[in-house]
N, C-alpha and C positions, 0 to 999 in steps of 0.2 A: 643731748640725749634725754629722752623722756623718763622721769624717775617714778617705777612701778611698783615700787615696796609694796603699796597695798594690796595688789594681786598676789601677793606671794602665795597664798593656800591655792587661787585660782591656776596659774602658771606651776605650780609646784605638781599638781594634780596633771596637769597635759605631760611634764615632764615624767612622770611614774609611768608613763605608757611609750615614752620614744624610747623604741628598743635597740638605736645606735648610740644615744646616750648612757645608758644605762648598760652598754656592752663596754665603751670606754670608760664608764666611772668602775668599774667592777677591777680591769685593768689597774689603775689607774694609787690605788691605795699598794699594792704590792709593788708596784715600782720605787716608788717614795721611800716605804719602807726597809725595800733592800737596799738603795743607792745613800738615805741620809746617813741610817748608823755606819755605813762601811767609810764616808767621807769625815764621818765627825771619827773614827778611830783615829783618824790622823793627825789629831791631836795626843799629847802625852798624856793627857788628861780630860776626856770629855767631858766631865761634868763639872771640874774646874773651870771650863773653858764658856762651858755655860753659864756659870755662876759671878764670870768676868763680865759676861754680857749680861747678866740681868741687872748686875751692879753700876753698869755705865750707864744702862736706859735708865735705871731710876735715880743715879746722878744728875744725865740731862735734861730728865722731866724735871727734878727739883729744884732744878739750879736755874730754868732754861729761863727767867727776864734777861737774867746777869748774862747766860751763855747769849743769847742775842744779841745783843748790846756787844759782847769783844767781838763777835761774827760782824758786823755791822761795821765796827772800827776799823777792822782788819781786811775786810775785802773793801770798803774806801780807799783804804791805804795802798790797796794792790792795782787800782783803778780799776772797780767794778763800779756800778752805778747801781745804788737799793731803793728798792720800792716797797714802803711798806701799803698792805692792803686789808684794810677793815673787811672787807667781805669780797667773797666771788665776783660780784657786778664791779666793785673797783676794779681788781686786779683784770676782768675782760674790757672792762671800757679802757683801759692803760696799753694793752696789749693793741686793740683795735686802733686808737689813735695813732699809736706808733707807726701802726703799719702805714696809715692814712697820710700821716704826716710824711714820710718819707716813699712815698708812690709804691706799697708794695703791691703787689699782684695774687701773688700765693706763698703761703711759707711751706718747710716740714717741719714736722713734728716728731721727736723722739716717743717711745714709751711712758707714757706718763698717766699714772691714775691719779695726781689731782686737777690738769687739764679736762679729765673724765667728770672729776668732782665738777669744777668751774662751768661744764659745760660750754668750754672755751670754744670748740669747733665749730656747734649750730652759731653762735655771736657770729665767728669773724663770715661763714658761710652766708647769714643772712645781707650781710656786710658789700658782699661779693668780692670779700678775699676769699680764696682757696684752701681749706687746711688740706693737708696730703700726710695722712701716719706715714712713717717709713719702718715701723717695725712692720715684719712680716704680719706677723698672727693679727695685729691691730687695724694693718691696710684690709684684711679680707674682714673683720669685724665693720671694719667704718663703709667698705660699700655694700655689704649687708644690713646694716643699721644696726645691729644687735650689739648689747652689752657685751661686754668680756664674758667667757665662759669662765674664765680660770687665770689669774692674777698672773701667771707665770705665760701661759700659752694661751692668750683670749681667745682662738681660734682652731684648740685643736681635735674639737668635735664635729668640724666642720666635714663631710665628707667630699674626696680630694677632684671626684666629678663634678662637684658643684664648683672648687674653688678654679680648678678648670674651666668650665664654663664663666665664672666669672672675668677670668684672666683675658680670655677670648672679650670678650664686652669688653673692658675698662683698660686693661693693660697691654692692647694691640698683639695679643698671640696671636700666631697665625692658622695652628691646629689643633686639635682639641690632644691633651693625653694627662697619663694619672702616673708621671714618673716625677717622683719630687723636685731631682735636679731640672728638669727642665723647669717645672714651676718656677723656683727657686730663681732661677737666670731669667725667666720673664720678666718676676717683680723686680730682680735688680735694674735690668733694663731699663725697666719703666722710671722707676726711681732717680737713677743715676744721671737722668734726661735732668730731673727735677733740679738736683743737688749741682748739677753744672751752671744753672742759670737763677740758682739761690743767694736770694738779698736777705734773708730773715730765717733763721733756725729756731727752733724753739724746744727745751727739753723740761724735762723734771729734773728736780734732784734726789741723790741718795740718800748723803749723807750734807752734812754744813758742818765744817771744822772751825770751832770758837778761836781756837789757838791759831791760828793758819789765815783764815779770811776765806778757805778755797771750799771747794763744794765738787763732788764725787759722784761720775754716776759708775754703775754695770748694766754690763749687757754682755751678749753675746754675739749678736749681727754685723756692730758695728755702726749703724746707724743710727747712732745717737752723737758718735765722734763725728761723723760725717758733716750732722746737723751741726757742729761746735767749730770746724774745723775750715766749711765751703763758705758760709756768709760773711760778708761785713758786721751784720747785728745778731746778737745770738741772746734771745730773753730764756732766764731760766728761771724758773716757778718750783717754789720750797713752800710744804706747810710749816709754822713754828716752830714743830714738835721733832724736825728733821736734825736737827743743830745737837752736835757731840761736844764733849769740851775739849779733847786734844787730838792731834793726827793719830797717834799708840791708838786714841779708844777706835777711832773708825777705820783703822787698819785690824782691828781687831773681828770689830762689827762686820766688817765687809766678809772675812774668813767664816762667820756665823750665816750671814745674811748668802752666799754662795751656796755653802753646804746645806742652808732647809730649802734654798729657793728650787735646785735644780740636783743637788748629791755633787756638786762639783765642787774641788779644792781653792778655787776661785774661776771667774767667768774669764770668756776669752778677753772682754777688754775692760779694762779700767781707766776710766779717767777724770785727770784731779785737776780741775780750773784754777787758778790765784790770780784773777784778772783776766782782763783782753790781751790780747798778741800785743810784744815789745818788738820796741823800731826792727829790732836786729834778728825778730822771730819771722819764718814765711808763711805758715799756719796760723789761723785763729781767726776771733772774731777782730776788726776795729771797735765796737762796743759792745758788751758787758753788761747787760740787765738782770740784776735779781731782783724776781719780786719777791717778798715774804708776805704767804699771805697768812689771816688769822681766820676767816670764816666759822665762826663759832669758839676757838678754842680757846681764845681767853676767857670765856665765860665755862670753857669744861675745865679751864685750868683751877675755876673759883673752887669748882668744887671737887674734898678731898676723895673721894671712893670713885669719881669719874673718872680724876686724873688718869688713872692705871691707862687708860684707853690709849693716853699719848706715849704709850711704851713702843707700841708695835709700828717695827720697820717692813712691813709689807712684803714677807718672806715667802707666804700660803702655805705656810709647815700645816698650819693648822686645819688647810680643806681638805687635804690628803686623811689627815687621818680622824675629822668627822663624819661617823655615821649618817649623821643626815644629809648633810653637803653631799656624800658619796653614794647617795639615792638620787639626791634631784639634780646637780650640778649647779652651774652659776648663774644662770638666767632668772630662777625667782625669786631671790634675791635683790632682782631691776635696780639694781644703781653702780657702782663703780665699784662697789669689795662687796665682796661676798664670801660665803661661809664665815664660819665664827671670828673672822676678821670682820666682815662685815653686818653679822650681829653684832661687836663692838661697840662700831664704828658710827652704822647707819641712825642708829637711835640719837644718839649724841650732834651729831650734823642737821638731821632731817625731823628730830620730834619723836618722843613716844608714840604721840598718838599714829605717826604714821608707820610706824615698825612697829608695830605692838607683834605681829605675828613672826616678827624676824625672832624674835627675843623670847617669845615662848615657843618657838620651834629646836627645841635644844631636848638632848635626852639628861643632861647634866652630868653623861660619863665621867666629865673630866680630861678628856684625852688632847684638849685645845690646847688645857693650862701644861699636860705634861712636856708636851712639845715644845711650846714657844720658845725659843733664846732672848726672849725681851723680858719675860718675867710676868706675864699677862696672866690675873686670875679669870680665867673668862665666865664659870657659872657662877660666881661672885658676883662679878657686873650684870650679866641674866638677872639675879634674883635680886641686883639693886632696884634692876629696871621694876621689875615687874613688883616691888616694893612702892616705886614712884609711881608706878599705875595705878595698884591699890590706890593710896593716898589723895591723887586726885581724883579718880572719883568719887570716894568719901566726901574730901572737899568741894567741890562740886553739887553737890546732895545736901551740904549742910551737915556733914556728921554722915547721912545714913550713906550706904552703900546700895546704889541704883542697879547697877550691873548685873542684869537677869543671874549669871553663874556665880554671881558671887554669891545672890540671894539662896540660890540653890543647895548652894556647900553650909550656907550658914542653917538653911533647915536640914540640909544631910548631920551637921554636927550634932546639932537638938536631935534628931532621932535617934541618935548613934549613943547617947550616952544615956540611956535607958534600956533595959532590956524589952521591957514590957514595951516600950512604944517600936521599938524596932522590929519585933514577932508581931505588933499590930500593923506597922506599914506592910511590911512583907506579905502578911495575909490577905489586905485587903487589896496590895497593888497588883500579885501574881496572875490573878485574872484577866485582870484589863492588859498587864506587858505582854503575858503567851498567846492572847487573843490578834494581838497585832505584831508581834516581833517576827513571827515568822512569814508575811511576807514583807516585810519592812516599813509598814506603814507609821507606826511610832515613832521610826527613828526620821521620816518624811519630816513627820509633825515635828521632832524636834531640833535636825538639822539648822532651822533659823533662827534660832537659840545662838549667841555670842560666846565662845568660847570655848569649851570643854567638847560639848557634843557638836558644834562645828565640823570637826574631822574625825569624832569617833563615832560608832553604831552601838544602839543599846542591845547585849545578847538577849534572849531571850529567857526567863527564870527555871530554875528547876520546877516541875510538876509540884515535886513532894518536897518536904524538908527533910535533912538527916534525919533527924528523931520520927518523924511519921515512918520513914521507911524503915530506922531500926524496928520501930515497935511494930510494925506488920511482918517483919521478918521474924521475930521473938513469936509474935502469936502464932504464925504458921508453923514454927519448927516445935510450941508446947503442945498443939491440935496434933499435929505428926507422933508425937510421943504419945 
């Protein structure tokens, strides 16, 4: 999948204008909002309950060498087979050989956003194995091309004529129609063809139990069990940061991770791997691939105010109830999380410099951090980020600060702390900004300016100042007397 972060303002801008996006995201925060809190009352205590889960993510981020290390022991022990993997390219050349070695043809695929990460499909595609998603919302995302709209539903801004027509093309329908059940019985159809003559499954995972060895996903479809359940070889792909330290904490976790994901008391299926199928089981895989991968995160784990990042188990509590996310949805965003997950997320993976607009696209409400069940400061990490920006460009300059807006704010400051210079810029600028503000040619001139005036327009000045208008108010009303 091609990763477009740097279009964000570009994409962000076509998205402020599709008026069936923008009808769904409008939607879309009021659901959330009625369905979480009514699911989290069901607990005796919801904010105990919360507070249980932010204490285990920042157990397992703190602990997580050590928790790796018993996870690794312990699914050995179960006969799983680990793969550890330095970077993306490992973990898809691992994946690709496999299939090579052993004559596959096509796999399926579960839900998974770090196969998204990995860019694992275009690999084995170029390959001329077959990836095939099996989740619903992911199959009509992957023969669209388009990123996930929405971590929970990739595809449910999709309108249902289009996925209609698509179904007709790619999934042998035989008539066109917009009733979901039939949809619904097409892709299984299609699918099911798949999953009959499947040598190779492949999922993410949820959770990684230290204590256990076993590894957890959810869903709702069931096509992830599917994936676990029809091949002989089943690889399942964990980032580090996925690893809990006992079965209690991700029985817990999962209760948290249901109720933001979707307002449900848990999802329709859950399931806990400890190994490939034994002699005396008639489901499962005969082998058991974990790969663990690291792609960056030991070096976020180095440092301490990033770490926070490895808290978040990919709930989307958090896109529901960001204002900006719920203007533009998940496309501009271009990569695999989005919304203030994936301003997190995307900086820390992909480089400042390629997210710089994910990360100052934030109002700093706060409404990320109140949400999360992981414990996630999110306009914290924003204003780390954009801390590390500063700083390199500074360093970069040699000390000074190069960046047109920076220079900007630092002559906005100098003006600002004098009175006398500030009543002297004011007078002398108001002419030349009301000369152009009104048909917008100023803000022409200074849109290619980096930063600040980027996405904003300059208004155009008052005529008069307060005090000139008092004082011609006062002289008219003493001439009246």
């Amino acid at each position: 999948m091609e990763i477009r972060t740097e279009q964000f303002v570009e994409i962000a801008k076509k998205e402020l204008k599709n008026a069936r996006n923008k009808q769904f995201l409008s939607v879309l925060p009021l659901a959330i909002t009625i369905s979480r809190p009514r699911s989290m009352q069901s607990f005796p205590d919801p904010e105990a309950a919360n507070e249980y889960g932010r204490a285990v993510r920042a157990e397992a981020v703190a602990g997580m060498p050590e928790l790796l290390e018993e996870f690794e022991k312990n699914a050995l022990a179960n006969g799983a087979k680990i793969v550890w993997a330095k970077t993306a390219e490992e973990a898809n050349a691992f994946v690709l050989n496999l299939a090579k070695e052993r004559g596959i043809q096509y796999v399926t695929k579960g839900k998974s956003m770090i196969t998204e990460e990995m860019g694992l499909n275009d690999v084995l595609q170029e390959s001329g194995i077959e990836p095939f998603e099996s989740d619903l919302g992911e199959f009509i995302a992957q023969q669209l091309h388009k990123p996930p709209f929405h971590i929970v539903g990739p595809a449910l801004n999709i309108p249902v004529e289009e996925i209609s027509d698509l179904f007709i093309a790619k999934a042998d329908m035989k008539e066109p129609t917009t009733d979901p059940v039939k949809l619904g019985y097409a892709a299984r159809l299609y699918l099911r063809d798949k999953f009959h003559h499947l040598a190779m499954g492949i999922t993410g995972v949820n959770m990684a139990v230290a204590e256990t060895g076993s590894i957890i996903n959810v869903e709702n479809e069931g096509n992830i069990r599917m994936n676990k359940s029809s091949p002989k070889i089943q690889v399942s792909i964990m980032s580090l940061e996925k690893v809990v330290p006992t079965m209690a904490d991700a029985m817990h976790m999962i209760r948290l991770l249901c109720r933001n994901c979707t307002g449900q008391k848990l999802s329709a299926y859950i399931s806990i791997d400890s190994g490939p199928k034994k002699s005396d089981e008639v489901d499962g895989p005969e082998e058991l691939y974990i790969i663990i991968l690291d792609n960056g995160r030991s070096e976020i784990y180095q440092d301490i105010q990033a770490r926070e990042a490895l808290r978040c188990i990919r709930c989307g509590a958090c896109l529901a109830a960001c204002p900006v996310y719920c203007k533009i949805g998940g496309y501009p965003y271009g990569w695999a999380y989005s919304g203030p997950m994936g301003q997190v997320l995307n900086p820390l993976l992909l480089g400042l410099e390629k997210t710089q607009d994910l990360y100052h696209a934030c109002t700093l409400c706060g409404a990320c951090k109140s949400i999360c069940p992981a414990g996630i400061d999110h306009p914290k990490m924003f204003l780390y980020y954009r801390v590390q920006e500063a700083n390199s460009d500074k360093k970069a300059a040699g000390g000074f600060i190069t960046n047109k807006t920076a220079k900007f704010f630092d002559l906005w400051r100098w003006g600002t702390t004098r009175a006398w210079r500030w009543k002297m810029a004011v007078k002398t600028a108001r002419p030349f900004v009301n000369r152009y503000a009104k048909d917008g040619t100023i803000n022409k001139t200074i849109k290619p300016v980096e930063g600040w005036f980027r996405t904003r327009n300059l208004p155009a000045m008052a005529r008069k100042t307060f005090h000139e208008r008092w004082a011609e108010i006062n002289k008219k009303v003493t001439s009246d007397q």
